[in-house]
C-alpha positions in Angstrom: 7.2 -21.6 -3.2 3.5 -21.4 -4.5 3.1 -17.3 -4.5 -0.7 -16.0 -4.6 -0.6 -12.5 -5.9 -3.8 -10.5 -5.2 -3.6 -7.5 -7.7 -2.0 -7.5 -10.6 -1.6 -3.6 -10.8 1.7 -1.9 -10.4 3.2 -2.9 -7.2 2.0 -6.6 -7.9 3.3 -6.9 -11.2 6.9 -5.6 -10.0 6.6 -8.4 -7.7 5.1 -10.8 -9.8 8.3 -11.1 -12.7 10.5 -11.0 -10.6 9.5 -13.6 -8.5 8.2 -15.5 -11.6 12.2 -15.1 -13.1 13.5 -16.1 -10.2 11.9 -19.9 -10.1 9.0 -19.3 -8.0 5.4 -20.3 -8.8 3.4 -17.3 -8.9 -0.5 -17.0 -9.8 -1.8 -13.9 -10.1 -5.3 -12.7 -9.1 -6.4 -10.0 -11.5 -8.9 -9.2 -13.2 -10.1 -7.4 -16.8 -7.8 -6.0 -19.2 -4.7 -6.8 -16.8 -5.7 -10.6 -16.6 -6.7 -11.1 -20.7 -3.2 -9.4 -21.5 -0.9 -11.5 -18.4 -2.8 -14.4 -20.0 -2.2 -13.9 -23.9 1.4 -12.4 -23.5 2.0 -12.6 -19.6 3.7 -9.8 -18.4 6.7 -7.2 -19.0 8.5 -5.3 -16.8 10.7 -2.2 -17.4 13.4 -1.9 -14.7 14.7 1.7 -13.1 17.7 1.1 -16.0 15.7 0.4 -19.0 16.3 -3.5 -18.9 13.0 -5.4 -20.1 12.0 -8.8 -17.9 9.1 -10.3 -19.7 8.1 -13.9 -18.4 5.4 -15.4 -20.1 4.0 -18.7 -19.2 2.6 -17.0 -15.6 -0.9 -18.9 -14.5 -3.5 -15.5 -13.8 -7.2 -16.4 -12.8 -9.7 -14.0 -11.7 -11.2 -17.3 -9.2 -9.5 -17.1 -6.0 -11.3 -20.5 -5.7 -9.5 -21.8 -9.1 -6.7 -20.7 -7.7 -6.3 -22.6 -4.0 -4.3 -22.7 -1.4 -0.7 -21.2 -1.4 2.4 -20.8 0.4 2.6 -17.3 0.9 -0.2 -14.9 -0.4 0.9 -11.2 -1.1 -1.9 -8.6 -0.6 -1.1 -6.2 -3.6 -4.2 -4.5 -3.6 -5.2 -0.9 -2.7 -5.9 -0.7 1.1 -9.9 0.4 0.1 -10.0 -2.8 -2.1 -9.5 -5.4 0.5 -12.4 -5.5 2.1 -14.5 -6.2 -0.9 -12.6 -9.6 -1.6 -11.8 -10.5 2.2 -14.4 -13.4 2.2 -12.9 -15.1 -1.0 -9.2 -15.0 0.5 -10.1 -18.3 2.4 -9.7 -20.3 -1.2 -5.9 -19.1 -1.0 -4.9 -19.5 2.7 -4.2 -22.6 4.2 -3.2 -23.5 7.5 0.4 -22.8 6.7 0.0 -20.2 4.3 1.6 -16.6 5.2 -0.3 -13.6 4.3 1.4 -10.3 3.6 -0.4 -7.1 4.0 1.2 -4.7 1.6 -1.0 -1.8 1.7 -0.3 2.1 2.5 -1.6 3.6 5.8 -2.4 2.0 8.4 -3.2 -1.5 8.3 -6.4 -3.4 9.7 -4.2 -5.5 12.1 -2.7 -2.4 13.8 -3.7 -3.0 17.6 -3.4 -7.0 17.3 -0.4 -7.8 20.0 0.2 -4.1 20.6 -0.1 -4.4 24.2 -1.1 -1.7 27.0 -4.3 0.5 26.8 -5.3 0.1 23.0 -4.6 -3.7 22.2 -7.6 -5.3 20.2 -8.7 -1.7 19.1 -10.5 -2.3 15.6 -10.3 0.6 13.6 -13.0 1.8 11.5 -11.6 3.9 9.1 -8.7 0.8 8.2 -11.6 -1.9 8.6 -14.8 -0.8 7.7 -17.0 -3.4 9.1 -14.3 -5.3 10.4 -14.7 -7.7 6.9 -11.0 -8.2 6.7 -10.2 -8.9 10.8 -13.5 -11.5 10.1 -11.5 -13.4 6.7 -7.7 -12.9 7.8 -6.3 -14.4 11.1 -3.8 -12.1 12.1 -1.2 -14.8 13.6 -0.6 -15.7 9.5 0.0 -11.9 8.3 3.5 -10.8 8.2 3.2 -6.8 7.9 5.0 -5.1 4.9 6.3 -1.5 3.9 6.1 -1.0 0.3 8.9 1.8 -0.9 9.3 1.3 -4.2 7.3 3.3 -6.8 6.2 1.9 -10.3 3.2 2.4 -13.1 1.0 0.0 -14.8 2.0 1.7 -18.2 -0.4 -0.5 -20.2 -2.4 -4.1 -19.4 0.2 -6.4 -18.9 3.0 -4.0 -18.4 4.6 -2.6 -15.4 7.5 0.4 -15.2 9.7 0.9 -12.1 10.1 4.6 -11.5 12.7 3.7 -8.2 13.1 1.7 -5.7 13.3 -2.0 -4.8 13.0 -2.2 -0.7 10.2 -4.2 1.2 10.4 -4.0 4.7 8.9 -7.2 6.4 8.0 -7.3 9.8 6.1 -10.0 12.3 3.4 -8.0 14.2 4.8 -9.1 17.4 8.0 -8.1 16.8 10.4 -11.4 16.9 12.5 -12.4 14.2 10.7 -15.8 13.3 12.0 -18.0 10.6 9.1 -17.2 8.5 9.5 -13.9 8.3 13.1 -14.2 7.3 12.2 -16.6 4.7 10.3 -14.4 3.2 13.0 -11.8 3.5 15.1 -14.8 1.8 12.4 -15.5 -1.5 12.6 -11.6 -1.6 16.2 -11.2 -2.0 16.4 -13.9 -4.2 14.1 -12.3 -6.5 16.7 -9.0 -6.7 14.8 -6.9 -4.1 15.7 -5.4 -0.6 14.1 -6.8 2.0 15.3 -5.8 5.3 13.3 -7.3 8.4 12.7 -4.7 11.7 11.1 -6.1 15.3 9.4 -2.9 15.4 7.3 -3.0 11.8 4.4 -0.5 13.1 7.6 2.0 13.3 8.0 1.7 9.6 5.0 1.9 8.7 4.6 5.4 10.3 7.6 6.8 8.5 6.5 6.3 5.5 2.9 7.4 6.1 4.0 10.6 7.4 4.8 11.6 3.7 2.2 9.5 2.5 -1.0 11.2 4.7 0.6 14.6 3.7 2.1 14.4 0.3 -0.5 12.5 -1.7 -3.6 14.6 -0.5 -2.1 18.0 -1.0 -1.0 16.6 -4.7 -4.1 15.6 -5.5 -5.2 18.6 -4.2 -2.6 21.1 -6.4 -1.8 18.6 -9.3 1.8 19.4 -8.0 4.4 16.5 -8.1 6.4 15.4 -4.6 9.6 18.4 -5.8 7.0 20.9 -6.1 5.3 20.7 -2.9 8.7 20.7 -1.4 9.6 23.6 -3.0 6.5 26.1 -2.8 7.6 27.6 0.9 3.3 27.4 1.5 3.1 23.8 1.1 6.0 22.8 2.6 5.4 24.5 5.9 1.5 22.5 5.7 3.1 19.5 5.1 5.4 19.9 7.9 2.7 20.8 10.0 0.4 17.6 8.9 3.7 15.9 10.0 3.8 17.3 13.6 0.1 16.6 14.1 0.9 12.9 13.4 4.0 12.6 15.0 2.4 13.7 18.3 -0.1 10.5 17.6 2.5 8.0 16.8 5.0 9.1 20.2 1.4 8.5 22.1 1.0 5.1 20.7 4.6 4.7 21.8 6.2 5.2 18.5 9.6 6.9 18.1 10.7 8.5 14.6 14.5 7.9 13.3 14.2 11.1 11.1 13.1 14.5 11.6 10.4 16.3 9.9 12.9 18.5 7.5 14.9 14.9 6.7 11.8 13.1 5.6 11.0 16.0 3.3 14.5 16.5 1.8 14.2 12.5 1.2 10.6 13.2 -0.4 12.3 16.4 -2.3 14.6 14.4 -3.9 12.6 11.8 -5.8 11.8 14.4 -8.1 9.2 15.6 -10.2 7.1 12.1 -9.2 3.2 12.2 -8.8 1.7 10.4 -6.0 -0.1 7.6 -6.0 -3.3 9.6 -5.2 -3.0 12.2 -7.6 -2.9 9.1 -10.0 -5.6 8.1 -9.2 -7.0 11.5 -9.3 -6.1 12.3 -12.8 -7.6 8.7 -14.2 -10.5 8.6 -12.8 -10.2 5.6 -10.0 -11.4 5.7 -5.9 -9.2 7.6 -3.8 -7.0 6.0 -0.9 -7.9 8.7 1.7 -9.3 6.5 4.7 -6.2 4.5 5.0 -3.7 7.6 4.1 -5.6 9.8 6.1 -8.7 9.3 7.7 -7.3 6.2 10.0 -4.7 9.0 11.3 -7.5 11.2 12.2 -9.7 8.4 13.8 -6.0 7.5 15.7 -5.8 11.3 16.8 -9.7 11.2 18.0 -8.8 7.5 19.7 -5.3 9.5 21.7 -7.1 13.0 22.2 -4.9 14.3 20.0 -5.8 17.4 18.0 -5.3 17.5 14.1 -6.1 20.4 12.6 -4.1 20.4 10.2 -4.3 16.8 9.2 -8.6 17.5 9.4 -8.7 20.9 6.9 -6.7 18.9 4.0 -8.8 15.8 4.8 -12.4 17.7 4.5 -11.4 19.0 1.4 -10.2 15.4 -0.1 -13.6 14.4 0.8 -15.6 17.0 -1.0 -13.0 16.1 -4.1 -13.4 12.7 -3.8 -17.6 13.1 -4.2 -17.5 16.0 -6.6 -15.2 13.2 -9.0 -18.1 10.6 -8.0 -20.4 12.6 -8.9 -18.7 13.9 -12.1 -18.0 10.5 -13.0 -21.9 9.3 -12.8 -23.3 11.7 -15.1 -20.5 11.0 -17.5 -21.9 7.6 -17.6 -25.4 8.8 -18.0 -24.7 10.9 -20.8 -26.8 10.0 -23.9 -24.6 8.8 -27.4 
């Protein structure tokens, strides 16, 4: 299988070796200090157990138009960073070619074959402009749920901090034979990819830590134990919870887990920081519209009131500029 990987960052990379040891032709589509060091040295990964995969002779371009058309395309990119590149996706995605949306939050495609009252809803907040609905047909994306966590350590060089599960889903919910053979390639390649008829439920379990957890650590600078820990922002996370759960049921949504479950499971991955609090600390655009800001424009869409969820999100913003603006007269600074 030809395998177009669009971000060469963490998630992508994890991906990427594997796939790449496992026989498949991948190409990644990266960019900068990433793409010079995949294509002097290719690129390393350090598994969970210390074991070192490092696969060399792996084709990287930063031209999606270099790269063409491919089997299966995996969208590896944060959810803010699609848009962007939407136009320049048609170079990779033929008529055949199944795209997989692997971003946090909720997705861009959300209300495509829903059915009842909100089917065809485009949503701001996961769409802005509705770039990516415009470059993607959604009846060649396969939705994804990205579990495991992992760190670009260094160009070229990814480390798994846990995990190896993809969920993989068809947005109308039938078990095709695509979407199984790309449960197949996965499995190949050493991961966990279970398929569900209900992907949208998924994704909602694990955005409920996500649209909690990651802003109130960026927020505190407290790892995933720590907020689960301090009785204060435990109760607020649980509370961010409810607000959303009361959204998701209304969409028709039914949680496997309760609140106090999802946070023991959060609990126990340890002294981990969030992917937002990453991002915080060096520097890069913050995922809140997709994390958060989608739920919030769900909750306004179901009359459904989120205090909670809105407080935490206000504050993100004003966080988010005050680094913007930080970060531009940094730049401006005279030598």
């Amino acid at each position: 299988m030809s395998i177009a990987i669009v971000g060469a960052g963490a998630i992508g990379g994890y991906l990427g070796v594997r796939l790449a040891a496992a026989g498949e032709a991948v190409t990644f589509i990266a960019r900068g200090a990433n793409l010079e060091a995949i294509r002097r040295n290719g690129m390393r990964l350090i598994e969970e157990d210390g074991h070192e995969v490092h696969v060399r002779d792996l084709r990287a371009t930063a031209s999606m138009q270099e790269a063409g058309v491919h089997d299966v395309v995996l969208l590896t990119l944060k959810a803010h960073q699609v848009g962007p590149i939407a136009q320049d996706l048609k170079h990779l995605i033929g008529p055949q070619t199944v795209v997989v949306t692997m971003q946090n939050g909720i997705p861009w495609w959300y209300f495509h074959k829903h059915g009842g009252d909100y089917a065809g809803t485009q949503l701001e907040t996961a769409d802005p402009g509705g770039l990516i609905a415009a470059a993607i047909d959604p009846e060649q994306v396969i939705g994804s749920v990205v579990y495991p966590a992992a760190i670009l350590t260094e160009p070229g060089v990814v480390q798994v901090v846990e995990g190896s599960r993809f969920g993989l889903g068809e947005l109308s919910g039938e078990m095709s034979a695509r979407v199984q053979g790309l449960a197949q390639l996965l499995i190949k390649a050493g991961f966990k990819a279970p398929v569900t008829t209900d992907i949208r439920a998924e994704i909602w379990l694990k955005l409920w830590g996500n649209l909690s957890f990651n802003p109130i650590s960026a927020l505190t600078h407290a790892t995933l134990v720590d907020i689960c820990q301090f009785p204060e922002t435990r109760a607020l996370a649980a509370e961010m919870m409810r607000e959303a759960e009361s959204i998701a049921n209304t969409l028709g949504i039914t949680f496997r887990l309760g609140i106090d479950r999802r946070i023991a499971g959060a609990e126990k991955v340890g002294a981990h920081k969030t992917s937002m609090l990453q991002d915080v600390e060096a520097g890069r655009p913050i995922e809140l519209e997709a994390l958060v800001g989608s739920v919030i424009e769900l909750g306004r869409l179901t009359k459904t009131p989120t205090p909670h969820i809105d407080a935490v999100y206000a504050c993100m913003r004003l966080l988010a500029r005050t680094l913007e603006q930080q970060k531009g007269r940094l730049q401006v600074q005279p030598l």
